[in-house]
C-alpha positions as CSV (number, residue, x, y, z in Angstrom):
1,X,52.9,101.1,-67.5
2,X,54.2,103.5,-65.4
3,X,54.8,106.9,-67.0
4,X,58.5,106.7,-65.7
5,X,59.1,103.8,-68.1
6,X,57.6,105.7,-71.1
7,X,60.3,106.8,-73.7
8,X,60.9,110.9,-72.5
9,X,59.9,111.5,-76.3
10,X,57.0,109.6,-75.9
11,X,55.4,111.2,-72.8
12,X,52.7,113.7,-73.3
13,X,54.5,116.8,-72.5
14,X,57.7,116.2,-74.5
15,X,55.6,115.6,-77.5
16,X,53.5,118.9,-76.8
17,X,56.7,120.6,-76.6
18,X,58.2,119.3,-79.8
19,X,55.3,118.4,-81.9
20,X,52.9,121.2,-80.6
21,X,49.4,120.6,-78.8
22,X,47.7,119.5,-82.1
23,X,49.5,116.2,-81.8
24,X,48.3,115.1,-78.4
25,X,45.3,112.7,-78.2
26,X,42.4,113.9,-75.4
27,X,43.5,112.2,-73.2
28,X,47.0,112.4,-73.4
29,X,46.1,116.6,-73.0
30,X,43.8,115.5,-70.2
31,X,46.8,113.7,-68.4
32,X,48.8,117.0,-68.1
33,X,46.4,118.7,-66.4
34,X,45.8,115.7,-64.0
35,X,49.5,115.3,-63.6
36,X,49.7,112.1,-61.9
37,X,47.9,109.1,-62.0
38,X,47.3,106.0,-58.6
39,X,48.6,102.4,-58.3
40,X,48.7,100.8,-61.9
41,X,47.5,103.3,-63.8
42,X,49.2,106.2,-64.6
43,X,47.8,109.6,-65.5
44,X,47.0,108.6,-69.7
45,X,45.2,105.7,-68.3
46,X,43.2,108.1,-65.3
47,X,42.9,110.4,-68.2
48,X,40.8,107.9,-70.5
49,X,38.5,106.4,-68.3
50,X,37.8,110.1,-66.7
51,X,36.7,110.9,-70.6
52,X,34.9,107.5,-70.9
53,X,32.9,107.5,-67.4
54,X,31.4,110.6,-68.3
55,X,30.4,110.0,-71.8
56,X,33.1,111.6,-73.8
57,X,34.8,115.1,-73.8
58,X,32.3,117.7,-74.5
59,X,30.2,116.1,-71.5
60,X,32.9,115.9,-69.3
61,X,34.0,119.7,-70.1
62,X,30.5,120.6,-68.1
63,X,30.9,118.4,-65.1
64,X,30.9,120.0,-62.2
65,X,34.3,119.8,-60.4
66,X,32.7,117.6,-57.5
67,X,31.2,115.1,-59.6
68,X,34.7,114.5,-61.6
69,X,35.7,113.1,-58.3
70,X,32.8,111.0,-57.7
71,X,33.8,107.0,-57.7
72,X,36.8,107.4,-59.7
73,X,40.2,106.6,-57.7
74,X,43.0,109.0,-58.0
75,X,40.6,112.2,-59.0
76,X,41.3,114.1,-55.9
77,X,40.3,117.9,-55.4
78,X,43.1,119.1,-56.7
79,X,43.1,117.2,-60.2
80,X,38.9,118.0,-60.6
81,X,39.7,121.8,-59.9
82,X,42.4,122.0,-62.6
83,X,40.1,120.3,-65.2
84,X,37.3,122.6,-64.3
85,X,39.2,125.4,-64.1
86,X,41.2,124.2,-67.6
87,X,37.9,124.1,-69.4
88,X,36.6,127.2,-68.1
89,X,39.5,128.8,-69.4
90,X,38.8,127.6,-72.7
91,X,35.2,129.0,-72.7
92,X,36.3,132.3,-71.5
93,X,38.8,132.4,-74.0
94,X,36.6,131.5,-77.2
95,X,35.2,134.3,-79.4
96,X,31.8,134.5,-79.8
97,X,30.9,132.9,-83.0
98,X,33.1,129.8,-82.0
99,X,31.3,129.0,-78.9
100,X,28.2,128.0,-80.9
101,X,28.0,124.4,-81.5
102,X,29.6,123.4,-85.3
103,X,27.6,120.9,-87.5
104,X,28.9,118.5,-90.4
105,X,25.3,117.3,-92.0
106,X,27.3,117.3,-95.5
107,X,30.1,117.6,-97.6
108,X,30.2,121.7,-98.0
109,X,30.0,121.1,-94.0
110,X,33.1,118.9,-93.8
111,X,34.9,121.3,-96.0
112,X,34.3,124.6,-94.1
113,X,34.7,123.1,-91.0
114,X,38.3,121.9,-92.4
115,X,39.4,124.4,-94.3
116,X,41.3,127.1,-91.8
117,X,43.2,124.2,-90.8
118,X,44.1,123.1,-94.4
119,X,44.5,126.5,-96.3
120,X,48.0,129.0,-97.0
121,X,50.2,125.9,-96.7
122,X,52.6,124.7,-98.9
123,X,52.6,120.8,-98.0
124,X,49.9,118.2,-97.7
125,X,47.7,117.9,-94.4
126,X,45.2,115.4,-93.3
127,X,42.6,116.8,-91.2
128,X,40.2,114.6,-89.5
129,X,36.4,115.7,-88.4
130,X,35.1,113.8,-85.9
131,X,31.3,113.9,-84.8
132,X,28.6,112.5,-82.7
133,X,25.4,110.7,-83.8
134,X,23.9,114.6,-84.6
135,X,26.6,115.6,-86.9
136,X,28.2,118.1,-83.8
137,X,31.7,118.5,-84.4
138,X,33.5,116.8,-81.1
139,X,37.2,118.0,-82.6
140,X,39.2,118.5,-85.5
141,X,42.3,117.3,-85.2
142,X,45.4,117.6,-87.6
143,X,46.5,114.2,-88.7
144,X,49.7,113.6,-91.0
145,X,51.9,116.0,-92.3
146,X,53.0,115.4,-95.9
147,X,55.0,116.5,-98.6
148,X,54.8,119.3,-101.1
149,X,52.5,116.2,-103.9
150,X,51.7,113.9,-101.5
151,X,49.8,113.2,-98.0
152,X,49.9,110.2,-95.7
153,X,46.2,108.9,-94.3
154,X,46.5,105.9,-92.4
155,X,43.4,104.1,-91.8
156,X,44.4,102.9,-88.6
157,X,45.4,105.8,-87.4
158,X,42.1,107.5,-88.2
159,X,39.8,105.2,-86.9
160,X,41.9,105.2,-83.2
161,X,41.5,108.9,-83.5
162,X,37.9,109.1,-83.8
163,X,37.2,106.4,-81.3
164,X,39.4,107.7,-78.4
165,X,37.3,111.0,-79.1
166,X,34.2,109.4,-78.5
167,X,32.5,109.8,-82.0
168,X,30.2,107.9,-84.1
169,X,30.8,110.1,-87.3
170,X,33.9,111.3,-89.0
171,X,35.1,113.1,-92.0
172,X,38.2,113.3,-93.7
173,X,39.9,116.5,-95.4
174,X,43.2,116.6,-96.9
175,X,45.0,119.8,-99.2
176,X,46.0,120.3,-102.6
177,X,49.4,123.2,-101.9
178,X,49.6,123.0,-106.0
179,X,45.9,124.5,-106.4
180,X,45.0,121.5,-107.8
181,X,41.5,120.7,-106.5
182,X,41.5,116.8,-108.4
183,X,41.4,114.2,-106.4
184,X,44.3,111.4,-107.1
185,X,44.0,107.8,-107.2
186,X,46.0,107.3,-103.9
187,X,43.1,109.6,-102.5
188,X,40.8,107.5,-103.9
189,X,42.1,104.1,-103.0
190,X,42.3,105.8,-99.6
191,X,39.1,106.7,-99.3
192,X,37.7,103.0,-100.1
193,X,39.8,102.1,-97.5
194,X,38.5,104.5,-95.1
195,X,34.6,103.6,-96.1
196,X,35.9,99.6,-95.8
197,X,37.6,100.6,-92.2
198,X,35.1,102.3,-90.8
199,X,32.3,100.1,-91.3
200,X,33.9,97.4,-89.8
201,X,34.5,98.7,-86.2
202,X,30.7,100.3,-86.5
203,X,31.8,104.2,-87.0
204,X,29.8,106.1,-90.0
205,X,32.0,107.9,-93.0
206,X,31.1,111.0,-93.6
207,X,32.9,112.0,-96.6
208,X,36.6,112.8,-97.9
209,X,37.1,115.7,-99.2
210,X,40.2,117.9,-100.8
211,X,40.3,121.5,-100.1
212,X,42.5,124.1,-101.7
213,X,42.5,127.8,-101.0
214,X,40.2,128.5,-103.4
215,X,37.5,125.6,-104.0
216,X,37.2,121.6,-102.6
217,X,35.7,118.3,-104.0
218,X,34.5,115.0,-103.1
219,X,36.9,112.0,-103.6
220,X,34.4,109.7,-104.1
221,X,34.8,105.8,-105.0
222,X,32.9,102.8,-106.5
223,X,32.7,99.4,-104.3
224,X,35.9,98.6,-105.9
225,X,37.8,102.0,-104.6
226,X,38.0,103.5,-108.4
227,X,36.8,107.1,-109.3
228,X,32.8,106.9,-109.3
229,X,31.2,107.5,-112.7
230,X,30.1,110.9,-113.1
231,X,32.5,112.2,-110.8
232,X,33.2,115.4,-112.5
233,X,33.4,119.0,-112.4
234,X,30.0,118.9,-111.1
235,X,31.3,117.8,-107.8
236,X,32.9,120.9,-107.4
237,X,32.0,123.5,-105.3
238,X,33.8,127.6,-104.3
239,X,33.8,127.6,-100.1
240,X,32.5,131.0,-100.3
């Protein structure tokens, strides 16, 4: 499809502009810098199968700006110096302790790596942690927005997220704005759901987790998607 017959609040940079860079797939941000795509494939479609040829994002962020052009129709100079330059930007522009590679080996993991995106608000958010094989964070990304007692985590949703980005691993985070660090039994039928999902397209699940400003806790689940026995205060953990 051409990106002419896209909806205009569909396309990339209308969402960015209403929605905010956070609700942009990789490739969709990809496709802005690259502008334009050839014949039959417009620039989401270049976009994707630049990410996929080179093995994901965070490989393709260290490609020299020759090789992006390399066998790929439509990647001209022009397009492989604004990536380069794009992602050289981003390294420049990082402080110091962010430029060091984050891991998720756990559940204390998923819930520091989550929590600046989930804490001081006073409505629900899904955050999603997605991972390689090594536990390296490959990008969080800001799901659903919900209201003031409850969130919205599709399944669906999720598991395209994680897959576009290239990831074998992926955790889940979502907040409590009432300080209420229990998990509810929509968060626990969720997370079944999640564990049932996510085995059957071959991706690992980490963990869900909800954080609130001051401590987080596992919402874990029996085979059946009810609370697991045990599942107490002892799952409870301060993030500091």
């Amino acid at each position: 499809m051409r990106m002419a017959d896209v909806p205009v609040a569909d396309r990339p940079r209308e969402r960015l502009l209403d929605r905010g860079a956070e609700a942009l797939s990789d490739r969709e941000l990809l496709a802005l810098l690259i502008s334009s795509g050839t014949g039959g494939c417009d620039a989401v479609e270049l976009a994707g199968q630049l990410i996929a040829r080179h093995g994901g994002l965070y490989e393709l962020s260290r490609t020299p700006a020759h090789e992006l052009m390399a066998g790929l129709r439509g990647m001209g100079p022009a397009k492989a110096a604004r990536i380069a330059a794009a992602f050289q930007l981003g390294r420049r522009a990082a402080p110091a302790e962010v430029e060091s590679r984050q891991y998720v080996r756990g559940s204390a993991d998923l819930a520091r790596t989550a929590a600046p995106l989930l804490t001081g608000l006073r409505h629900e958010r899904v955050v999603v942690v997605v991972c390689d094989a090594a536990g390296v964070v490959l990008r969080k990304a800001t799901l659903t927005e919900g209201a003031v007692d409850r969130s919205l985590l599709p399944v669906r949703d999720v598991l395209a997220l994680v897959l576009a980005t290239g990831g074998t691993t992926f955790g889940v985070a979502h907040n409590h704005p009432t300080g209420r660090v229990e998990p509810s039994e929509p968060d626990r039928r969720a997370t079944a759901r999640l564990a049932a999902g996510a085995e059957a397209v071959g991706l690992r699940f980490l963990d869900h987790v909800v954080v609130t400003d001051r401590e987080w806790r596992r919402v874990e689940t029996t085979s059946n998607g009810d609370a697991a026995p045990g599942s107490t205060t002892a799952d409870r953990r301060t993030r500091h």
